[in-house]
N, C-alpha and C positions, 0 to 999 in steps of 0.2 A: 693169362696168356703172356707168354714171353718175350714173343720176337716180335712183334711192333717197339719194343721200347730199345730194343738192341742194333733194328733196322735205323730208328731214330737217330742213335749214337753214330752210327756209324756216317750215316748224311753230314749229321755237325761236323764231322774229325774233318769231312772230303770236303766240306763249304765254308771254309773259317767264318764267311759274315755270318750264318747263322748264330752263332756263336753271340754275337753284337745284337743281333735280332731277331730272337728264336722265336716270337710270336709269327713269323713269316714262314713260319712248317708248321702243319696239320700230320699227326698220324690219327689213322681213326681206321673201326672197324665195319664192314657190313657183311649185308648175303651170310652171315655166321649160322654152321648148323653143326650137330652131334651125329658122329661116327661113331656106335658100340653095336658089339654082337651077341647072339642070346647066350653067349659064353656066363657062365656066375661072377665071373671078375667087373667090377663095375667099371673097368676099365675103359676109355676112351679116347674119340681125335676130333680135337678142335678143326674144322674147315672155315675158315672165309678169307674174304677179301679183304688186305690191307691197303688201305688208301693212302698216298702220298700227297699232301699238296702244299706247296710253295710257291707265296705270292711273291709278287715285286721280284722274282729271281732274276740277279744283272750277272749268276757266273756262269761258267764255259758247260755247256748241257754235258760235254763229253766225261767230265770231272763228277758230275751226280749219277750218270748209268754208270761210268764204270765201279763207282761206291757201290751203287746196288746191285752192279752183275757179283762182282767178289763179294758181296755180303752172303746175296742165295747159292754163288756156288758153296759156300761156306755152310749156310743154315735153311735151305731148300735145295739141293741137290738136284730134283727130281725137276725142276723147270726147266734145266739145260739136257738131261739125263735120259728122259722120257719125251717121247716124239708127242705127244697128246697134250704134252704141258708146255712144251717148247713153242707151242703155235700162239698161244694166249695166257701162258702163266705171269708175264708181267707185259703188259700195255699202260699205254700212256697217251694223254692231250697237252697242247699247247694252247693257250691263248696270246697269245702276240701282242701285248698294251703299246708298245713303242718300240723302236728298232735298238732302244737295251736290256727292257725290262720286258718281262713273261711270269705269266702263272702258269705253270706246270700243275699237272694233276697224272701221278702212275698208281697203278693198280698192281698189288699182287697177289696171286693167289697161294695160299699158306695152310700148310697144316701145324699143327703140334699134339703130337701121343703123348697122353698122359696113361702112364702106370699105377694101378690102384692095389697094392694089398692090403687086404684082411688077416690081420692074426687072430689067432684063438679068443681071445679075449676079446672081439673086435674092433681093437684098433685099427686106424686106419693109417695107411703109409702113402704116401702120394708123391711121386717123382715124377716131374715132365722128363722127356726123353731128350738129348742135349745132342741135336743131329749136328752138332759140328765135330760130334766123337767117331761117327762113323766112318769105315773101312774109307780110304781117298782112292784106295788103288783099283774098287768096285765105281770108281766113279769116272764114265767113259767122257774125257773134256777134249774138243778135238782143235779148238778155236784158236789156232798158234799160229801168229803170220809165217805164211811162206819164201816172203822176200816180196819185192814190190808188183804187187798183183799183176798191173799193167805189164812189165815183164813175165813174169808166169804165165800170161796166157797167151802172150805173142810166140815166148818159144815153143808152149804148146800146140800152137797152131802152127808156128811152123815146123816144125818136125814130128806133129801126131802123136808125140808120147803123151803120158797121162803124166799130173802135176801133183807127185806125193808131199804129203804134209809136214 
């Protein structure tokens, strides 16, 4: 599996202390099960849950989701993309130790397609699927501020128009 160690990287880049303190992030996996069909390709998709957790975290919460919304819009698409996944594809806990420090714990739920062929001779070929290749323009992201909310919805209320994106 792939994309636990690449969600990893991407946490460090956004949290410079980890960096000074990387025992202070857990990635780990659970809930892990196989996705294959009775197709003859022994082909398959990794499903579970990537766990996130970082103790003692003293930086800005808004600096670690936004790392992780751009990671999966990046290499999960389908969490912002799909209404099913969008409700529960990444959650997360707080524990509050003191008014600077917190142990965050987020959960994501992650697939990865692996591609198997068989050649004649039966070698085997193995390529995971590299979902940051795929089309961006199929990928419907609507989350653009519209200018400062509180305005948007006073002029909307007061003159009834609808407040395009």
């Amino acid at each position: 599996m792939i994309k636990p160690a690449s969600l990893r990287a991407a946490i460090v880049a956004a949290i410079p202390s980890l960096k000074a303190s990387p025992e202070n992030l857990t990635v780990f996996i659970d809930q892990g099960s196989i996705a294959a069909t009775g197709a003859r390709s022994p082909s398959f998709e990794y499903r579970y849950t990537c766990n996130v957790l970082l103790l003692d975290f003293v930086g800005d919460s808004d600096d670690l989701f936004i790392a992780i919304v751009e990671w999966a819009r990046l290499y999960q698409s389908d969490l912002f993309t799909n209404v099913d996944q969008r409700a529960n594809g990444i959650t997360y806990e707080v524990d509050i130790l003191a008014n600077a420090t917190a142990d965050v714990s987020i959960k994501l739920q992650l697939t990865e397609s692996v591609v198997v062929k068989v050649g004649e001779d039966g070698t085997r070929t193995i390529t995971h699927v590299d979902d940051s290749q795929l089309d961006p323009n199929g990928l419907a992201w609507c989350a653009q501020p519209a200018g400062d909310p509180i305005e948007v919805i006073a002029r909307s209320d007061r003159d009834g128009s609808e407040v395009s994106a």
